[in-house]
C-alpha positions as CSV (number, residue, x, y, z in Angstrom):
1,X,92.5,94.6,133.4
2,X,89.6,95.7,131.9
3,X,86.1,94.7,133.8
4,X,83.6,92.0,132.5
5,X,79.7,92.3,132.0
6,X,77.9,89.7,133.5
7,X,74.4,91.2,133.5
8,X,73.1,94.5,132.4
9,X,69.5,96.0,132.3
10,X,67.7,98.5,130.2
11,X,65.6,100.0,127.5
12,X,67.2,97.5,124.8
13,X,67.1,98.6,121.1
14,X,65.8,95.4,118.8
15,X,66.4,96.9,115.6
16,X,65.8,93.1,113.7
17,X,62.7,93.5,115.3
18,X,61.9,97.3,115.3
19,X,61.0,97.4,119.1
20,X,62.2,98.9,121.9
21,X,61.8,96.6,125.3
22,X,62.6,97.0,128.7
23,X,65.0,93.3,129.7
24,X,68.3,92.3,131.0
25,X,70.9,90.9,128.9
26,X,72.8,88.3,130.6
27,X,76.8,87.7,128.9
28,X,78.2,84.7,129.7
29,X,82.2,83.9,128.4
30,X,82.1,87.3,125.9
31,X,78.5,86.0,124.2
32,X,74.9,87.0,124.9
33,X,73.2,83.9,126.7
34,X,70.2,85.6,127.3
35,X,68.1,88.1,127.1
36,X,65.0,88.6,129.4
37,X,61.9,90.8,129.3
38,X,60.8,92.6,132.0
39,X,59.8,96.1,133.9
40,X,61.6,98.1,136.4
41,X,64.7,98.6,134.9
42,X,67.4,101.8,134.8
43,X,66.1,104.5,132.7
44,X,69.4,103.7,129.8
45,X,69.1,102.1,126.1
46,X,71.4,98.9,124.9
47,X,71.9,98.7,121.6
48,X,74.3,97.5,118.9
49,X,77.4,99.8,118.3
50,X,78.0,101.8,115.7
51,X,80.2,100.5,112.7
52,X,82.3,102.5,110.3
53,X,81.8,100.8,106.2
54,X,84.7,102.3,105.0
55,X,87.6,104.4,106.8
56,X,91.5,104.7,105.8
57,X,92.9,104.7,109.6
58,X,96.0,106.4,108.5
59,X,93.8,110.2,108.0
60,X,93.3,110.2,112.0
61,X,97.1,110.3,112.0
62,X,97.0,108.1,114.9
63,X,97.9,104.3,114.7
64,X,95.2,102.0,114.8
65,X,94.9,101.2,118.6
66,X,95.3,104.8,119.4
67,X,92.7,104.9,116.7
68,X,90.4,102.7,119.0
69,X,90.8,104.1,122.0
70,X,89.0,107.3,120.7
71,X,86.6,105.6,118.2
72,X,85.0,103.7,120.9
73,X,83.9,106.7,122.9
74,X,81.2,107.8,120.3
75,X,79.9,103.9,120.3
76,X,82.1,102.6,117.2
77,X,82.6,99.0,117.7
78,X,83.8,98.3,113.8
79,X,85.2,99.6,111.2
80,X,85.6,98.5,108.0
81,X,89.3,99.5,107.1
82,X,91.6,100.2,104.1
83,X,95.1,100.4,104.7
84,X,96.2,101.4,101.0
85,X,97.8,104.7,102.0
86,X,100.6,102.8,104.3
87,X,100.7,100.3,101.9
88,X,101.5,102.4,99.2
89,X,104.3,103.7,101.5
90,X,105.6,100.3,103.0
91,X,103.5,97.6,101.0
92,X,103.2,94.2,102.6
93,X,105.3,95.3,105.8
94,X,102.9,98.5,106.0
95,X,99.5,96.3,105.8
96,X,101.0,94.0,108.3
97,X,102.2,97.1,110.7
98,X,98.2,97.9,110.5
99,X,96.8,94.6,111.9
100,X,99.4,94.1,114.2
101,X,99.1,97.3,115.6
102,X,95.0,96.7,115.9
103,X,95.6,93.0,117.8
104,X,94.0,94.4,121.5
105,X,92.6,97.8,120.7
106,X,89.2,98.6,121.7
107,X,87.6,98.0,118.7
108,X,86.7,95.6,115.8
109,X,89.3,96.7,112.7
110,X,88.6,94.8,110.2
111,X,91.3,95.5,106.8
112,X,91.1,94.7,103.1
113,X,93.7,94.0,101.0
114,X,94.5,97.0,98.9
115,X,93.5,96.7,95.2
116,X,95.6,99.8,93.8
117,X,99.2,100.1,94.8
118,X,100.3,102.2,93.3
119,X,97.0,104.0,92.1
120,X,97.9,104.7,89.1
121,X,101.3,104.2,86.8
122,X,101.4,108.2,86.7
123,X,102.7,109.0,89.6
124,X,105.9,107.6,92.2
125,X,104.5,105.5,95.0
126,X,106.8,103.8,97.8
127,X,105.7,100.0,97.1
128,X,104.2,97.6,94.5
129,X,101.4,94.9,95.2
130,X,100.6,92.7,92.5
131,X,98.1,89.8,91.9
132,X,100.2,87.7,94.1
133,X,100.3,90.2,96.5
134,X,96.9,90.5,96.4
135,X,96.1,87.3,96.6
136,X,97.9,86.6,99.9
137,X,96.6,88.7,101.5
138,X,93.1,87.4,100.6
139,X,94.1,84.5,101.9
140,X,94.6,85.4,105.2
141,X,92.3,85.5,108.0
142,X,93.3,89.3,109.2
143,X,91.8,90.6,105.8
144,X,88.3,90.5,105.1
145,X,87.5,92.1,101.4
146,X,89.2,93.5,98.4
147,X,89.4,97.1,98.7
148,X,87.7,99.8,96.6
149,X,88.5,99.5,92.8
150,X,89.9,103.2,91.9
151,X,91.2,101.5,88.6
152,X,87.9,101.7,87.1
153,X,89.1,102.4,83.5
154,X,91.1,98.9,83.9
155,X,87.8,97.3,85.0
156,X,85.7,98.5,82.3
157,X,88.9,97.6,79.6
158,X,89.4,94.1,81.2
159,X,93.2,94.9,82.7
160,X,94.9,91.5,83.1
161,X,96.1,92.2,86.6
162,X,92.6,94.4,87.8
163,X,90.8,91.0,86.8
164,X,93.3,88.7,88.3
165,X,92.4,90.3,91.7
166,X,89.1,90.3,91.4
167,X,89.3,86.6,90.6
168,X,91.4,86.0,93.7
169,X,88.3,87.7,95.9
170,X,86.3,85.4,94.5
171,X,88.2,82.7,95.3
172,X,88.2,83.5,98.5
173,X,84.6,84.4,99.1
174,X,85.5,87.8,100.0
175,X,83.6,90.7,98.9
176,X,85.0,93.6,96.4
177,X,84.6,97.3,97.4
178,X,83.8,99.6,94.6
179,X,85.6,103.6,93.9
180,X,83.9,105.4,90.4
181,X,83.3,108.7,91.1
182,X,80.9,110.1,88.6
183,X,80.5,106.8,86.8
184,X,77.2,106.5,85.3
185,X,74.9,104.1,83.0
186,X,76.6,101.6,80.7
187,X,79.9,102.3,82.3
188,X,78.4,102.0,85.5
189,X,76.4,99.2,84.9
190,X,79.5,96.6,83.6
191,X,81.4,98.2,86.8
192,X,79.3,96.7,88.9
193,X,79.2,93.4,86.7
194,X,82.1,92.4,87.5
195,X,81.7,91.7,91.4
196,X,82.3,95.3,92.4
197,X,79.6,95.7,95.2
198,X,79.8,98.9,97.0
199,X,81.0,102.7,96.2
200,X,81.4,105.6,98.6
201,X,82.1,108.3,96.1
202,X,78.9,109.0,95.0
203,X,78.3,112.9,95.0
204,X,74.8,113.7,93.3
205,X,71.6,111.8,94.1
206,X,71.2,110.9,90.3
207,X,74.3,109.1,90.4
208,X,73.8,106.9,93.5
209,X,70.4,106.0,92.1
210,X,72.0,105.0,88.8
211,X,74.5,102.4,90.6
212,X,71.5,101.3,93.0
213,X,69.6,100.3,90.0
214,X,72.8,98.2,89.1
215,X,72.3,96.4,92.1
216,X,75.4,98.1,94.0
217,X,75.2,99.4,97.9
218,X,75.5,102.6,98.3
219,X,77.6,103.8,101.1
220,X,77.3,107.8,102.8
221,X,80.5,109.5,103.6
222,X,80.9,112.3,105.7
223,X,84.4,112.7,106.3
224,X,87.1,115.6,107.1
225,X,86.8,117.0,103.3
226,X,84.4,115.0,101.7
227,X,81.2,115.5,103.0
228,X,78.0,114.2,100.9
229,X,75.7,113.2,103.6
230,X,73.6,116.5,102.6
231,X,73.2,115.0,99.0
232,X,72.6,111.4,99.7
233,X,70.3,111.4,102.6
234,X,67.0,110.6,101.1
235,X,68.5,107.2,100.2
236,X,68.2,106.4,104.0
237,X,64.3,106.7,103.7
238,X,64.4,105.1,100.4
239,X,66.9,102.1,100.3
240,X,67.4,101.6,104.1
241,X,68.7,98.3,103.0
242,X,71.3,99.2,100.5
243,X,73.0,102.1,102.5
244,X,75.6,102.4,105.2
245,X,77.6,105.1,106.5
246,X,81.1,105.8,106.6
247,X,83.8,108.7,107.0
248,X,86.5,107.7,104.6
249,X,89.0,109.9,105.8
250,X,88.6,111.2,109.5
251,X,90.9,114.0,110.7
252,X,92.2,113.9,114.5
253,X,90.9,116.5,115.8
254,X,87.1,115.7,114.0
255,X,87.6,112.5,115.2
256,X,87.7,113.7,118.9
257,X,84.5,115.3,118.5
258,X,82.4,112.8,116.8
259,X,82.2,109.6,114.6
260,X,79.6,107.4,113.0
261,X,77.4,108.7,116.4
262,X,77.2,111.8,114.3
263,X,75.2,111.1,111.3
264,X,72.7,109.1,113.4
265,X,72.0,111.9,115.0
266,X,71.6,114.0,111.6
267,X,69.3,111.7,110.3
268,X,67.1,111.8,113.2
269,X,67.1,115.2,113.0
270,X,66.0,114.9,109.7
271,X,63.0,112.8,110.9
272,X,64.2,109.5,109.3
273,X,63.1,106.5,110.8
274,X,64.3,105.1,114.2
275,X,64.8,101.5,112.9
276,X,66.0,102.7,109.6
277,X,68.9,104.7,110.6
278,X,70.1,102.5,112.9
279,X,69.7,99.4,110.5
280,X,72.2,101.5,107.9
281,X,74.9,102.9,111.2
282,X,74.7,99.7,113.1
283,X,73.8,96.4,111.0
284,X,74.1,96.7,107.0
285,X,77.8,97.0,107.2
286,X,78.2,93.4,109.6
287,X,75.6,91.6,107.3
288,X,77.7,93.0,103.8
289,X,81.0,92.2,104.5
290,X,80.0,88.8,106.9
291,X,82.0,90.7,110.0
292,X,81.9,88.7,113.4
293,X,80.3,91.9,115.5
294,X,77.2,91.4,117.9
295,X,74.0,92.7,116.7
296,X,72.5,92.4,120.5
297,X,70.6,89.2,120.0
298,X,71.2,85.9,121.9
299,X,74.1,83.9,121.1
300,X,76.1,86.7,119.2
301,X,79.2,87.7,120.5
302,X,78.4,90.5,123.6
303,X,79.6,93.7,121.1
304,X,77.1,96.9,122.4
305,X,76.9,100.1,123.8
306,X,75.1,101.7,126.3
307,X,73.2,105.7,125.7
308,X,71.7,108.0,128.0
309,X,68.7,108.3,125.6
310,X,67.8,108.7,122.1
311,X,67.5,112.6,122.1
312,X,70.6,113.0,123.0
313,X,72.8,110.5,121.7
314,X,75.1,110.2,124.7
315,X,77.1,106.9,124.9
316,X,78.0,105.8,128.6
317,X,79.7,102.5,127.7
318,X,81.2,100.8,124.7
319,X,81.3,96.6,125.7
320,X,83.4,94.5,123.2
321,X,82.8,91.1,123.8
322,X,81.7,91.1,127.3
323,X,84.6,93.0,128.2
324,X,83.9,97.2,129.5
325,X,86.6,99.1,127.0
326,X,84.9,102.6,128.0
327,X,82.8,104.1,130.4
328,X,82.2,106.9,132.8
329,X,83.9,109.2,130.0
330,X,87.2,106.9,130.1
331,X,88.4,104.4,127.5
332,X,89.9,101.5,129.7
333,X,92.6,100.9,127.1
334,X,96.0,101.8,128.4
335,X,98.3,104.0,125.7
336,X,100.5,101.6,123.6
337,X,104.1,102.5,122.3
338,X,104.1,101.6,118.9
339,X,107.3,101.0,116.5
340,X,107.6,103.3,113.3
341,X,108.3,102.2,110.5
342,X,108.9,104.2,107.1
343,X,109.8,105.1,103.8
344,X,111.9,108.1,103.1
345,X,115.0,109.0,100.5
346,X,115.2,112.7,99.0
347,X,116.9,115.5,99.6
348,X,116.5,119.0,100.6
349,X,114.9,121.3,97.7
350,X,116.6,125.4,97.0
351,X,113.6,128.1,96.2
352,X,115.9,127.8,92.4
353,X,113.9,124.3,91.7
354,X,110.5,126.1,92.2
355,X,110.6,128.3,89.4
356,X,108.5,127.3,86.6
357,X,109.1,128.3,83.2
358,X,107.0,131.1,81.5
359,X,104.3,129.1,78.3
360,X,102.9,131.8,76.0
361,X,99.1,131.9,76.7
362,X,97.0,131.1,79.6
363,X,97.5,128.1,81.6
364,X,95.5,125.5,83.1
365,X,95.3,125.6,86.8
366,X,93.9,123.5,89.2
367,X,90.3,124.7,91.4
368,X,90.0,123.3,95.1
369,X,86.7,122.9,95.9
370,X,85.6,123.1,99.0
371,X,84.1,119.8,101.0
372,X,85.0,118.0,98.1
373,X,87.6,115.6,96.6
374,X,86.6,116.9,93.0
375,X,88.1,119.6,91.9
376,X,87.2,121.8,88.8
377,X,89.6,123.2,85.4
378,X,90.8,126.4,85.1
379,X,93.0,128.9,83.2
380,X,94.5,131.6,84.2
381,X,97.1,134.5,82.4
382,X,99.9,134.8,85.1
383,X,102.7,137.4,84.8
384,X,106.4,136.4,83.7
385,X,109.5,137.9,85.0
386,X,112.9,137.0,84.0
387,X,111.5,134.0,81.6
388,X,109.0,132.4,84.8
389,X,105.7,132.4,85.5
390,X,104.7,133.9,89.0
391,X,102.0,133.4,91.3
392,X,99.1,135.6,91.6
393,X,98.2,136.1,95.6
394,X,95.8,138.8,94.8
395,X,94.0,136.5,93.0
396,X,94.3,133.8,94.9
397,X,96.3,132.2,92.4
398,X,99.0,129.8,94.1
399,X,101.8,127.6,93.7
400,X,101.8,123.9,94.0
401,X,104.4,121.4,94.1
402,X,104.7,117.6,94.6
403,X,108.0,116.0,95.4
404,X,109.0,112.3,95.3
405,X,109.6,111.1,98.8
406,X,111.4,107.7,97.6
407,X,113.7,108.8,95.0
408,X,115.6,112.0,94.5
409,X,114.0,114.3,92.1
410,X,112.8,117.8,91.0
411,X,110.0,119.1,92.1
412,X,106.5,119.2,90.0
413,X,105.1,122.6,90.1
414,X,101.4,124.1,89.3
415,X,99.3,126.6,90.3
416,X,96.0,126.3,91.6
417,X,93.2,128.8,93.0
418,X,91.0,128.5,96.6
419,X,93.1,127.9,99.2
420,X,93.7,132.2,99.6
421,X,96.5,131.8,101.9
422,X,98.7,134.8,101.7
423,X,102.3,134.9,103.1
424,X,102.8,131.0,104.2
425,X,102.8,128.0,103.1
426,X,101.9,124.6,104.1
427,X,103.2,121.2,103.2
428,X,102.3,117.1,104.0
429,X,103.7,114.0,103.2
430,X,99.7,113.1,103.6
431,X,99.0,112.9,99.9
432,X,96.8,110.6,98.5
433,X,97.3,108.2,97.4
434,X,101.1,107.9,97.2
435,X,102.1,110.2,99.9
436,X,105.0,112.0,98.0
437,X,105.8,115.5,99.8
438,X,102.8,117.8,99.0
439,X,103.4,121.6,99.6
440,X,101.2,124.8,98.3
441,X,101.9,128.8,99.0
442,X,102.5,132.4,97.6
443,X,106.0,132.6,98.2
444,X,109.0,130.3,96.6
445,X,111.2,130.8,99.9
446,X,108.4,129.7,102.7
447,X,107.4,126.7,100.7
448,X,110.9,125.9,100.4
449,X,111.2,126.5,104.1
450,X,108.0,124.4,104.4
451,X,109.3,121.6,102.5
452,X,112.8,121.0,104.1
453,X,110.8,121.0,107.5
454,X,109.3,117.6,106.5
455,X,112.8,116.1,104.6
456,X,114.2,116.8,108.2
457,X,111.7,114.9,110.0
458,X,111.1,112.2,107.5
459,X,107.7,113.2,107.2
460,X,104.7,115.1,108.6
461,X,102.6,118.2,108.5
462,X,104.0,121.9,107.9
463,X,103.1,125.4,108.3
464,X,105.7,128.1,107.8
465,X,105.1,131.8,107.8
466,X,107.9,134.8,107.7
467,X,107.2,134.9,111.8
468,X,105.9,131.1,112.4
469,X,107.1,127.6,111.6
470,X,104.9,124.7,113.3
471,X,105.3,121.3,112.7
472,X,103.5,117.9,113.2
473,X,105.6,115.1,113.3
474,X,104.1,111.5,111.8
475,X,107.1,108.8,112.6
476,X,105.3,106.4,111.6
477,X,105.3,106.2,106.9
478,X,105.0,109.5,107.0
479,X,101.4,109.1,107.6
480,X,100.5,108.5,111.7
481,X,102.0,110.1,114.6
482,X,103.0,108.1,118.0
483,X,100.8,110.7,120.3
484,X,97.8,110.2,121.5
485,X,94.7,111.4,119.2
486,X,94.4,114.8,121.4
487,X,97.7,115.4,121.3
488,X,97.9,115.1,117.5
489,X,94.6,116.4,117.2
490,X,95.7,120.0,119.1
491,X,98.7,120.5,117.1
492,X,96.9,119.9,114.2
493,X,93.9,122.0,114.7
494,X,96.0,124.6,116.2
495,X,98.2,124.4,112.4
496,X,95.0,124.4,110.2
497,X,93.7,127.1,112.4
498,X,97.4,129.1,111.7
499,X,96.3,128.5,107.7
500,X,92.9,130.1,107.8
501,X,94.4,133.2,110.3
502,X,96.6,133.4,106.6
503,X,93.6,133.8,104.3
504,X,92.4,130.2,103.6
505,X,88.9,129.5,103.6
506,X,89.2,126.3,103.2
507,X,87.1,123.7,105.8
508,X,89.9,121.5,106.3
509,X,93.0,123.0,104.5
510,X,95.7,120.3,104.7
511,X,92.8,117.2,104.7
512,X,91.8,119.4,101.3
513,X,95.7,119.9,100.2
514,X,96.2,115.9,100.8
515,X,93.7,115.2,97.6
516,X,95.3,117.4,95.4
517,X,97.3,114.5,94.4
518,X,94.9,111.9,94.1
519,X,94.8,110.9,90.4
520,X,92.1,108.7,90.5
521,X,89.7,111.5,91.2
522,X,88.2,114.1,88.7
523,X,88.9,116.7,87.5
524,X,92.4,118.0,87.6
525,X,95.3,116.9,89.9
526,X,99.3,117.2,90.8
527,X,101.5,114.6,90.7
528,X,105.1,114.2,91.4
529,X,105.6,113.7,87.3
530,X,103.4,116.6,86.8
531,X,100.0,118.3,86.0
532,X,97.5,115.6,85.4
533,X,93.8,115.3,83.5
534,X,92.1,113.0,86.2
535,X,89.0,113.0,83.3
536,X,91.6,112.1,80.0
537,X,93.8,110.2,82.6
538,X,96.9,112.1,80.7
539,X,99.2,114.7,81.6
540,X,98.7,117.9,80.1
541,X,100.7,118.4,77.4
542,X,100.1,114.9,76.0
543,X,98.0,114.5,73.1
C-alpha cells in the first residue's frame, strides 16, 4: 500500500512563474488544493517531475512497469512512449501488451500508435498495421499521438496509406510525431506541412534551425547510442519554448544510473537558465502532447518530486498523484510477473550459410559510427579464397549478417568496419526496427555459435568467444527481459563490457549493432534481404 501526501513543505519551484518560494502544498484526493506561502520551512525543493518526449520502452529491455519502477528514481513522472519495436514483432497484441503492462506502474506512460510497421517494405518485419490499424488505435483513450513519421519519402510523395494516418490523427485531435534525419529546406519545409510537429533526429545545429523555422519542435536526445545533446544545446538558450528532451533509446544499465535528471544537470552546468531548462525537462512535453501530468500549481493533479537542492540534483521523493511511489532511495512499487509473449519461427544456421561469394573489385561496406545512428559508405578490397570473400580482422573489417526471425531463410551477409572486435562475436534479436536476428564478428563459426544461442532461446542478446558464451535472455518479443532493470542491466553491462575486453571501441556495442538494421536511417544499412542504400532507399545492386 503505497503512503498518501496530505501536506508537504519546501523551497517550491514555480517555473510558470520563474520564482522560487518557500510554502506548503496541501493534496487533497491525488490533486493540489492549495498551496500556501510562507517562512520556516525544511531546507528541500518541490517541483514538477521530469518527463521523457520521446522513449521506445522496449531499449531498457525491461517491461514497462519494471520500466517505472527505475524511471521514477531520477524524478521521471512521464514519458512520452513509442511502442513500434514490439509492434513490429507482435502488432496490435504487442501495443496492447505495452499499456497493459503500464496500468499501476509508477509512472505516467503515455503510448502512440505506431505509424511505420513495418518500416519499410525492404526488409521482413513480424506484423502489419495499416490505416485501419492505425486508426483504432487513435481512437482509443490509452494512445495519445501518432508516432514519429520515418516514412518521410511517402510524406513528401503523398503515399495513400502515410496520408490516411495522418488524416486519422487529425480526426482525432491527436498530435503527429515527426522522424527526417538530415531533412532540410523545401523537403523539410512540406514535411512539416503536413501536420508533422516534432523530430528528434536532428544531428547538426543547421538542421534543427532549418525545421524550427518551419515551425516544428525540436526535441534533444541523449540516448544509449545517439547522443546529440553536445550539438543541440544552444537551442535551450534560444527556443526554450520549442525544445524538450528525450532519450529515445535508453539502455538498462544507463538507465540505472540516470534519466532525463541527467541533461538538467548538463545544462546547468552549461549555465543555461534555471527556468529555462526546466521549462524544456519538465513542462513543454505536458503542454505539446495535452498529457494529464501536474505541473505543481493548484488544482492539477498532485504529480512532483522532491530534491535535496539544485546543485546537486538529488531526488528524495517521486509523488504521482498524491500517492509516495519512491523515497528514502526505494521505489514503493512491488516487482510484477509479467506474461511473455512472442514472435519466433527459424531455424538453426551452419557456418556453410555465412560464406559470401567473392565480386571482382572493391566492395561497399558499411562504417559504424560511433554515438551515432548514421553511419558512413565505404569500400574495401577483401581477399578471396576458394571463390569467397573473407573478412579482414586486421583491419577491422568484419562480417555482418541479418536473419529473418519469422520465416525460415538464409542469412544476409556484409561486412562493415568499427566495431574492432577480434575473436568473438555478438548477436541480438534487438534490431531496429524489425528485430530480425542481428549478429556481427571475425570468425564464421563464433557467429554461428552466436546465432543458434538466440534460435535456442527465442530471442535475446549474445556474446560468444572460443573460451566464453554469455547470454541475456529477453522472453518477452525478443525485445524485454522478465528481470528486474539491475538484473538485466548487470548481465548486460557485464556482456558489452566482454565485447570491448575483445577489441571494440564502441560506446555501446550491441545499442550500436541494434541500428545497423534500421533502414530508415542514413547512410548504409543491413537488412534481412540484403545490403541497403538508406540515401537511394535501394539495395545495392539495383539500378
Amino acid at each position: 500500500m503505497l503512503s498518501t501526501v496530505k501536506e508537504i513543505s519546501g523551497h517550491i519551484i514555480d517555473i510558470h512563474g520563474r520564482r522560487i518560494f518557500t510554502g506548503t502544498v496541501t493534496v487533497t484526493e491525488g490533486r493540489i488544493s492549495s498551496i500556501r506561502e510562507h517562512s520556516d520551512v525544511p531546507d528541500r525543493f518541490l517541483m514538477p517531475g521530469f518527463t521523457d518526449a520521446h522513449i521506445h520502452i522496449e531499449s531498457s529491455m525491461v517491461t514497462p512497469y519494471e520500466f517505472s519502477r527505475v524511471a521514477c528514481r531520477h524524478g521521471t513522472v512521464a514519458t512520452v512512449s513509442d511502442p513500434h519495436e514490439i509492434a513490429n514483432v507482435c502488432g496490435m497484441e504487442g501495443v496492447r501488451y505495452m499499456t497493459e503492462s503500464a496500468r499501476g506502474a509508477a509512472i505516467k506512460i503515455f503510448f502512440g500508435a505506431p505509424s511505420c510497421v513495418p518500416a519499410t517494405g525492404f526488409e521482413t518485419a513480424g506484423a502489419v498495421l495499416g490505416p485501419d490499424d492505425v486508426d483504432t488505435l487513435l481512437a482509443s483513450d490509452d494512445i495519445w499521438y501518432l508516432s514519429e513519421m520515418m516514412n518521410y519519402p511517402g510524406v513528401l510523395h503523398e503515399d495513400p496509406d502515410v496520408m490516411s494516418k495522418i488524416a486519422s490523427s487529425r480526426r482525432h485531435h491527436k498530435p503527429v510525431d515527426g522522424h527526417a534525419p538530415g531533412l532540410r529546406g523545401e523537403d523539410a519545409r512540406k514535411y512539416i506541412s503536413h501536420g508533422i510537429t516534432t523530430d528528434h533526429e536532428c544531428v547538426t545545429l543547421d538542421e534543427a534551425l532549418d525545421k524550427l523555422r518551419y515551425g516544428m519542435k525540436i526535441i534533444i536526445r541523449e540516448g544509449s547510442a545517439a547522443k546529440n545533446f553536445e550539438a543541440l544545446h544552444p537551442l535551450i538558450g534560444q527556443y526554450p519554448g520549442f525544445v524538450m528532451f528525450c532519450s529515445d533509446d535508453k539502455h538498462p544499465d544507463d538507465l540505472v544510473e540516470g534519466h532525463i535528471n541527467t541533461l538538467v544537470k548538463r545544462s546547468l552546468t552549461l549555465g543555461y537558465d534555471l527556468f529555462d531548462v526546466l521549462k524544456i525537462a519538465c513542462i513543454n512535453p505536458l503542454v505539446h502532447y495535452g498529457l494529464p501530468v501536474g505541473q505543481l500549481r493548484e488544482g492539477d493533479r498532485a504529480d512532483f518530486i522532491v530534491i535535496e537542492d539544485t546543485k546537486h540534483w538529488n531526488v528524495v521523493m517521486t509523488v504521482i498523484e498524491g500517492k509516495v511511489v519512491y523515497s528514502d532511495g526505494k521505489c514503493h512499487l512491488a516487482q510484477k510477473q509479467e506474461a511473455a509473449i512472442n514472435n519466433f519461427d527459424t531455424d538453426k544456421i551452419q557456418t556453410s550459410d555465412l560464406k559470401v561469394t567473392a565480386i571482382q573489385g572493391p566492395r561497399d561496406i558499411i562504417l559504424a559510427v560511433d554515438g551515432s545512428l548514421i553511419t558512413e559508405k565505404g569500400v574495401a578490397n577483401l581477399e578471396k579464397e576458394d571463390g569467397f570473400q573473407l573478412a579482414n580482422p586486421e583491419e577491422d573489417i568484419l562480417k555482418i549478417c541479418v536473419i529473418n526471425r519469422y520465416g525460415k531463410s538464409k542469412p544476409a551477409i556484409g561486412f562493415i568496419k568499427n566495431f574492432g572486435l577480434r575473436s568473438c562475436a555478438i548477436a541480438s534479436t534487438v534490431a531496429h526496427d524489425s528485430h530480425n536476428i542481428i549478429a556481427v564478428g571475425d570468425d564464421d563459426e563464433l557467429i554461428k555459435n552466436a546465432v543458434n544461442m538466440l534460435v535456442e532461446s527465442r530471442g535475446g542478446l549474445s556474446f560468444v568467444s572460443n573460451n566464453t558464451q554469455k547470454h541475456l535472455p529477453l522472453p518477452v518479443a525478443g525485445l524485454m527481459s522478465d528481470k528486474t532493470v539491475e538484473e538485466a542491466g548487470l548481465l548486460y553491462a557485464e556482456m558489452s563490457s566482454l565485447a570491448k575486453s575483445h577489441g571494440s571501441r564502441l560506446h555501446a556495442p550491441y545499442m550500436t549493432l541494434s541500428f545497423m538494421a534500421l533502414l530508415v536511417i542514413p547512410k548504409i544499412k543491413m537488412s534481412d534481404l540484403g545490403l541497403f542504400d538508406a540515401e537511394a532507399f535501394r539495395f545495392y545492386g539495383e539500378v
